[in-house]
N, C-alpha and C positions, 0 to 999 in steps of 0.2 A: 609437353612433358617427356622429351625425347631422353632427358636425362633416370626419370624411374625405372626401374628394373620393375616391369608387369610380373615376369613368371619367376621372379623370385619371391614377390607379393604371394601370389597365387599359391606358389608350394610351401610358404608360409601358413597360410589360412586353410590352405585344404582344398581350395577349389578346382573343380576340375571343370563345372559349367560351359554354357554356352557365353560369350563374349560377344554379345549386341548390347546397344543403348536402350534398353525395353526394362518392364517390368522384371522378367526373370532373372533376367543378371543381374539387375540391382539388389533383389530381395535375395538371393542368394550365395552374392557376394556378403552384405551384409551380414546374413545369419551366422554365415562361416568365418566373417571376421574378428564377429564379439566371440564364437567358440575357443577362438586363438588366440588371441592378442590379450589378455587380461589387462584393463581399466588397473593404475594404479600411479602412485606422485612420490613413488621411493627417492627419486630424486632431490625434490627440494625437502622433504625430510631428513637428509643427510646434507644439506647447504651446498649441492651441487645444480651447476648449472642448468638450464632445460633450455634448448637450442632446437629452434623452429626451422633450421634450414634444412631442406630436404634431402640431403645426402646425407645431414648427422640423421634424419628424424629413421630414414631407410637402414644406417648402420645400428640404430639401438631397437628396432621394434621388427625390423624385416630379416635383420642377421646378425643382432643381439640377443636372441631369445628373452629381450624384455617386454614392458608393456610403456603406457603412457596414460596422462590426462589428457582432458577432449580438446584443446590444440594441437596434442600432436598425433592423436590418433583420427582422427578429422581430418586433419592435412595429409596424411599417408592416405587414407580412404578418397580423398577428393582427388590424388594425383592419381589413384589406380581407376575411380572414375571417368575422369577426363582423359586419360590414355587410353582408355576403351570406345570416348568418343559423347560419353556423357557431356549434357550440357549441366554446368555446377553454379550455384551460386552459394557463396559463404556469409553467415547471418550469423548476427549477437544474440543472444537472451542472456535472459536473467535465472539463474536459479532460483527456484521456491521450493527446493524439498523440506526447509525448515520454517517455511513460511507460513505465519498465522495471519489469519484478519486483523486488517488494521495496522498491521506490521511497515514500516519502508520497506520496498524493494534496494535489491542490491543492486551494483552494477553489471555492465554487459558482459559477465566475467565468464560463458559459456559458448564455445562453436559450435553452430547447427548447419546443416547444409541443405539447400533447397534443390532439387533436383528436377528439372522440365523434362519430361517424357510429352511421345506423341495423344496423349489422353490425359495430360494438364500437367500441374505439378504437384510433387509429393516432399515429405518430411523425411529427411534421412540423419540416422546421428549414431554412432559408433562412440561415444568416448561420455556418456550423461553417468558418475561416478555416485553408485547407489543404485540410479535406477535405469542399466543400459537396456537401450531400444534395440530388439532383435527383426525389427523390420521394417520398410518404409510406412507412414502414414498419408494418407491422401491428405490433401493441403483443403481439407472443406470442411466448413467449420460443423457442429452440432451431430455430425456422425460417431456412431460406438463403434468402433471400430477394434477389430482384433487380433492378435498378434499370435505364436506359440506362447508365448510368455509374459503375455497382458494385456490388456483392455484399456483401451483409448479413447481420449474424447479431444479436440480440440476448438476453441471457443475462440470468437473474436470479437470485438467491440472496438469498433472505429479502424482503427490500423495494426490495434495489439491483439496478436492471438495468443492464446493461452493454452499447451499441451497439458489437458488430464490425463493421469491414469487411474484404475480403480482398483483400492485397494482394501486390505480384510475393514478399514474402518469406514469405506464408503470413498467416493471421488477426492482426490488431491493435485493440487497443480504440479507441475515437475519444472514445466519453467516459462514465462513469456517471451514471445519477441516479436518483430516489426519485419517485414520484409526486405528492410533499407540494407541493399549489398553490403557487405564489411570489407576494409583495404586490410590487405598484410599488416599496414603500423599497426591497425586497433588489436588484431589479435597481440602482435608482440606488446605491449601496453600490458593489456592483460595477463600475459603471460609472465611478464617480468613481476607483477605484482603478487600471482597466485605462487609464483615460484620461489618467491623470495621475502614476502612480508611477513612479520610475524604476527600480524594478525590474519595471516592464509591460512586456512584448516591445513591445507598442504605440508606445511612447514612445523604440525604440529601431531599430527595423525598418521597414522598408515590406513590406507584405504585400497583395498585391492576387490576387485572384481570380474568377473567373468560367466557367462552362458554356460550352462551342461544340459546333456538330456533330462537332466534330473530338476535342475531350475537355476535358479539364479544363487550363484555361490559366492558370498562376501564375508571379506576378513577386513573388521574395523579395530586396530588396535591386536587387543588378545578374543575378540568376539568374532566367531565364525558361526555363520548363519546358510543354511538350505532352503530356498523358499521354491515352492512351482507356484503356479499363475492361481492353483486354487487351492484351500485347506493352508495350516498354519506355519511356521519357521522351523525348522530344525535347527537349535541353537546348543552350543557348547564353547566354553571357554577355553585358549591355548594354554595345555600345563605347563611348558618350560619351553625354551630356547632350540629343542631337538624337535619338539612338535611344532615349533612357529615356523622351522627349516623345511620340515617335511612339507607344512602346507603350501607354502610359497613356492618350495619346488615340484612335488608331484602333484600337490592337488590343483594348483596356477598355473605348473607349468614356466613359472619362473628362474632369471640365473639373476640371484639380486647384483649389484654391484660393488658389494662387499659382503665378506662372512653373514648370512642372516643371524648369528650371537649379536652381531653387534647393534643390527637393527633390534632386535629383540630388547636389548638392556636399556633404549632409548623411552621403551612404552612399556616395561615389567610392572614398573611399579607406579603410570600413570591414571589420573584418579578417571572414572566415569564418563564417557562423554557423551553429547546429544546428537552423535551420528546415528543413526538406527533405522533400516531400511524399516518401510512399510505396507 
């Protein structure tokens, strides 16, 4: 990873930590990178590209003042990993945030990264849009485990684990997956899909997300939501085009990549949808 820029990563996210392959760095590389980098796919919502190569992924999210979906915020988190000395491994799942019993699963259309530390390995994932992890999870299955910003469980049966989190209506899956390493083609596969199908939420929604002291801050469309890890949403809907600019700029922290009017007029008048954190 001779090619990342670590300390431009680093004053990007805010970190000033200690830089060893351990628990500490990881879990606090982590926390400070979902504080920073705001989850979001403005991109294929405007029918523009989304380019997994690490220099473009380093020029939009590290000195862009943008954000990303979890290819490519994942792949920035794994190179700043692995230039620290982290050992990474990269894995598919499946999303099930809308997922019912009984329902097919979807494809491997999610980056998770497996991280081996000297006391086993653990769950790391920066880019789960709706419901981002603010910290690694031990990789053993049937523990409740706890986060600043939520409760965890992960479950396995045969080779598939299953990431719970618990939410005001009781346990839900977030996503499954398999241990089976993932190559660069599969993410880009998926990427080209989520990026550019028009049956990709991506290409139809705006979804932006990000960590605050205050809890987990998401803007679906014109729906902007406050949730912390206990007690109910704070929800309010965007009035107009001046308030969807403020949000995306001061409250995210974003510099969209055209006028936000324009994004705005895309979803003013689009109908209901069944994104809705929980």
């Amino acid at each position: 990873m001779a090619d990342f820029d670590l300390d431009a990563y680093l004053a990007r996210i805010g970190y000033a930590g200690p830089l060893r392959p351990d628990f500490e760095t990881l879990s606090g590389i982590e926390a400070a990178h979902v504080e920073a980098i705001p989850f979001e796919g403005l991109d294929p919502l405007l029918g523009r590209p989304v380019s997994l190569d690490l220099a473009a992924l380093q020029a939009k999210l590290v000195n862009g003042g943008r954000g990303g979906y979890c290819f490519e915020q994942n792949a920035v988190f794994r190179a700043a990993l692995e230039t620290i000395g982290f050992s990474v491994t990269g894995l598919g799942a499946r999303v099930m945030l809308s997922w019912r019993p009984g329902q097919p699963l979807g494809p491997r259309g999610h980056m998770a990264l497996r991280i081996d530390l000297d006391d086993g390995p653990w769950l790391a994932d920066v880019g789960l849009g709706l419901r981002l992890q603010d910290a690694p999870i031990r990789l053993k299955p049937d523990d409740v485990q706890e986060t600043p910003g939520s409760i965890y469980r992960l479950d396995r049966e045969g080779e598939t684990w299953t990431l719970n989190y618990l939410g005001p209506n009781g346990w839900r899956p977030a996503y499954c997956f398999t241990l089976e390493p993932q190559l660069q083609p599969d993410y880009e596969l998926a990427n080209w899909f989520f990026a550019s199908h028009p049956m990709s939420p991506f290409t139809q929604v705006v979804v932006v997300q990000k960590m605050a002291p205050e809890g987990r801050l998401t803007l679906v469309n014109r729906r902007f939501t406050t949730g912390a890890r206990e007690g109910p949403l704070k929800e309010r809907t965007i009035a107009d085009a001046g308030d969807f600019a403020d949000v995306l700029t001061r409250v995210f922290g974003l510099e969209p990549p055209v006028p936000a009017g324009e994004i705005y007029e895309r979803i003013a008048s689009a109908p209901e949808i069944p994104l809705r954190p929980e």
